[in-house]
C-alpha positions, -999 to 999 in steps of 0.1 A, spaced: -193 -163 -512 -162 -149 -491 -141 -131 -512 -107 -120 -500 -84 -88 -498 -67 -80 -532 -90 -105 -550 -101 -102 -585 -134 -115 -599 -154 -116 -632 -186 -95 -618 -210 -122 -642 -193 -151 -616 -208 -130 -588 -245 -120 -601 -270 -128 -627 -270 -97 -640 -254 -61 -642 -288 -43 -619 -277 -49 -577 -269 -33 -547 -236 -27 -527 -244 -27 -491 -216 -10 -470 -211 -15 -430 -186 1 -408 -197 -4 -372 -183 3 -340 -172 42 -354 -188 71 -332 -183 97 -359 -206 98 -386 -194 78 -418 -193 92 -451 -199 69 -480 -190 77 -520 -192 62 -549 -160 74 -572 -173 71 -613 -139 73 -630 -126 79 -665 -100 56 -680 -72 74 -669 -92 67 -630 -97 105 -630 -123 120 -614 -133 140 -649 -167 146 -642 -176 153 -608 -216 145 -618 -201 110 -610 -194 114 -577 -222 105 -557 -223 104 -522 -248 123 -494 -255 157 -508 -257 140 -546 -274 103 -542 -279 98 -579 -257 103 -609 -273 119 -643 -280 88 -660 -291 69 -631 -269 41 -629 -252 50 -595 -283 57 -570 -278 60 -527 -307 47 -518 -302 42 -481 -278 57 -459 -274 60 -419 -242 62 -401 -227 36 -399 -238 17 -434 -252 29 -469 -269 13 -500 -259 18 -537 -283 6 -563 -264 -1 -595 -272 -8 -631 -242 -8 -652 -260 -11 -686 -269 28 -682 -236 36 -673 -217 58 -702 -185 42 -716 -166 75 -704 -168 63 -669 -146 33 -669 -139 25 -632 -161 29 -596 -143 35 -562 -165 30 -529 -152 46 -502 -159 55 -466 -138 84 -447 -146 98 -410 -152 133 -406 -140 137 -366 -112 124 -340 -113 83 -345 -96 67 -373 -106 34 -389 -85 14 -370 -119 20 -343 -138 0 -365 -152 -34 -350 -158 -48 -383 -174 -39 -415 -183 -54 -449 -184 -47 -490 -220 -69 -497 -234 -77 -529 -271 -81 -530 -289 -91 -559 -330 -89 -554 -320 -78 -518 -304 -113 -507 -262 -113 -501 -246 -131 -530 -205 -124 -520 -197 -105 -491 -158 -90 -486 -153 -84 -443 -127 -63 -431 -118 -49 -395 -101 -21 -376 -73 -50 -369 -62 -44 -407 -60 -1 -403 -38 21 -382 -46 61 -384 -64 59 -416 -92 82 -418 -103 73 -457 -103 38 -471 -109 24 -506 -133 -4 -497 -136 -22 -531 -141 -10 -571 -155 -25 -599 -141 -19 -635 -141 -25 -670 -114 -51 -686 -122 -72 -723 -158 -55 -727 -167 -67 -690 -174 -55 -659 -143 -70 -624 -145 -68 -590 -115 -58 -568 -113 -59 -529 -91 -32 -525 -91 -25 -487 -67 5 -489 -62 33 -464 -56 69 -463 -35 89 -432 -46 119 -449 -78 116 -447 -110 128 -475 -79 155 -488 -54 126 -498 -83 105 -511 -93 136 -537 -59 138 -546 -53 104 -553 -85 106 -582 -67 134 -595 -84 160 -575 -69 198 -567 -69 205 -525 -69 238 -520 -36 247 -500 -34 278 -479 -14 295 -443 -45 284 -422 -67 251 -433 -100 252 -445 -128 241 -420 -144 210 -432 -181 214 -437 -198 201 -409 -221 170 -408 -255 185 -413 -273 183 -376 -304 161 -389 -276 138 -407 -263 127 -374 -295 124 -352 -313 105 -383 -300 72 -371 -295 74 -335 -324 90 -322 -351 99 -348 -376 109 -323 -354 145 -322 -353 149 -360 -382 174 -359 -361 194 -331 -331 191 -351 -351 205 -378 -360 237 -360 -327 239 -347 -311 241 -377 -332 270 -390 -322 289 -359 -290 286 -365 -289 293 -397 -310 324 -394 -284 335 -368 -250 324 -383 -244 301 -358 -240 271 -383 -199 267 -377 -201 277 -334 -186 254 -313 -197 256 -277 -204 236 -246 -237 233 -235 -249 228 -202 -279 224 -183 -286 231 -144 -318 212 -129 -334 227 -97 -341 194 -77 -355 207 -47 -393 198 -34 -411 223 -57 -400 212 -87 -410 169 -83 -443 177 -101 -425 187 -130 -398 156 -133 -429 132 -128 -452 153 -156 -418 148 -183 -416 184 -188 -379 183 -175 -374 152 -202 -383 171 -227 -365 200 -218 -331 174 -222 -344 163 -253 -351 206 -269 -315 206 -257 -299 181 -267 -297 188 -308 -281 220 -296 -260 201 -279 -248 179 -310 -241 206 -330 -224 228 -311 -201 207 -287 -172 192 -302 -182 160 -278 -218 163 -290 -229 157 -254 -251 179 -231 -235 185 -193 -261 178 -168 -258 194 -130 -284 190 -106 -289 211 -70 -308 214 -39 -286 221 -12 -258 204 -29 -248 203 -62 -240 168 -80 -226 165 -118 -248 140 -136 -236 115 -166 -236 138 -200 -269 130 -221 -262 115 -250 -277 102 -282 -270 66 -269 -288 74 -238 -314 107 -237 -342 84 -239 -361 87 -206 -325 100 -190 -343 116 -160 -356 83 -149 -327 60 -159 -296 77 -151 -305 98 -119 -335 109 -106 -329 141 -90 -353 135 -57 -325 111 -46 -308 140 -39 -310 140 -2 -315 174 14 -288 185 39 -303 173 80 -317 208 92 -300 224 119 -318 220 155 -327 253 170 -310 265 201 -328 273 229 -317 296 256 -318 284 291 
């Protein structure tokens, strides 16, 4: 079932029962997605922030609200509304972006309903129907006559994750210079993309923790020697994985999360960045460095 923007439905018209899963999809967004579930009182305060589950607190305290997936780009909400106490009389799911793009980036993404893990009602949305929004309200589902509604709500923010905790009623903290937002934790944004480096981005992170290097932004580079001596080590993959150490560094402290990548003999040539959309095998996909051709040697002058 298609269900459009702005439309109300009686949840029992849309699933057996009150147990399901919300699936939520935003694709097409570089920055890491961050997806919450909003438990609200009747006055749709946020009066007990236990109810707020999201990332860092997947499960609320009577277990009715429950992130049970989550990657970048899409999340998973189990739900089971019978445990749910009557206090909390409304939930908000939301998705803001924590970096430069705004949801008007977006190829498409979706609010699913899934009962038994097959799609029952789907609401789709686009980046055709946002501007500079950085927070939207995807869809909520809330009480009315002693049962449970839906509502695809579709609405965006230009403030961001700040005017989306004000709008439940939340205090912002307002001071001369701006907080820094906390930053996505390092094993949070490699988990999708390229969970080969999650044990690197593991040890990373205790480095950098252990020397207060957690909010450092830097760029990282790397220089590759790509003369004769050093083919052996390119065609054993010791250079790979010296891309690959770097790169979690790379993510974390570079505001591009790219490593630079030079290369020199007897010339020097700037390489395509490594990426997490492309570090896999980069030294044999995107240059190897023995096509560097060395510089014709001079010929020796005789004297006659």
């Amino acid at each position: 079932m298609d269900i459009l923007k702005g439309q109300r439905l009686p949840l029992d018209k849309l699933l057996p029962n009150s147990n399901f899963q919300i699936d939520l999809k935003i694709s097409g967004i570089k920055e890491v997605v961050d997806f919450t579930c909003f438990g609200l009182d009747t006055e749709q305060k946020l009066s007990n922030d236990a109810y707020m589950t999201f990332f860092n607190q997947p499960k609320t305290p009577c277990g009715a609200i429950e992130l049970s997936k989550y990657v970048n780009d899409s999340a998973n909400f189990s739900c089971n509304l019978d445990k749910l106490p009557t206090t909390i009389d409304r939930l908000v799911f939301t998705a803001c972006i924590d970096g430069y793009q705004t949801m008007q980036h977006m190829q498409r993404g979706c609010f699913q309903f899934l009962s038994s893990g097959q799609e029952v009602a789907r609401y789709s949305f686009s980046g055709s129907d946002f501007q500079n929004e950085k927070a939207l309200m995807l869809g909520e589902l809330y009480r009315k006559d002693g049962a449970w509604r839906f509502c695809a709500i579709g609405q965006g923010f230009n403030g961001g994750l700040d005017a989306l905790v004000k709008h439940f009623g939340g205090d912002v903290s307002e001071s001369n210079e701006p907080a820094p937002l906390p930053k996505i934790s390092l094993e949070k944004k490699i988990s999708a993309q390229a969970p080969k480096l999650i044990d690197l981005a593991k040890k990373a992170t205790i480095s950098l923790e252990k020397y207060n290097l957690t909010s450092t932004v830097a760029r990282i580079g790397l220089v590759l020697d790509a003369s004769g001596s050093m083919h052996s080590q390119y065609n054993k993959g010791k250079v790979q994985n010296v891309i690959e150490r770097l790169l979690p560094l790379a993510v974390h402290f570079d505001d591009d999360e790219a490593l630079d990548v030079w290369i020199f003999s007897t010339t020097t040539l700037s390489l395509p960045a490594a990426t997490l959309e492309n570090y896999a095998d980069y030294i044999n996909t995107i240059q190897r460095p023995t096509m560097i051709r060395p510089l014709s040697p001079k010929r020796s002058l005789r004297m006659k």
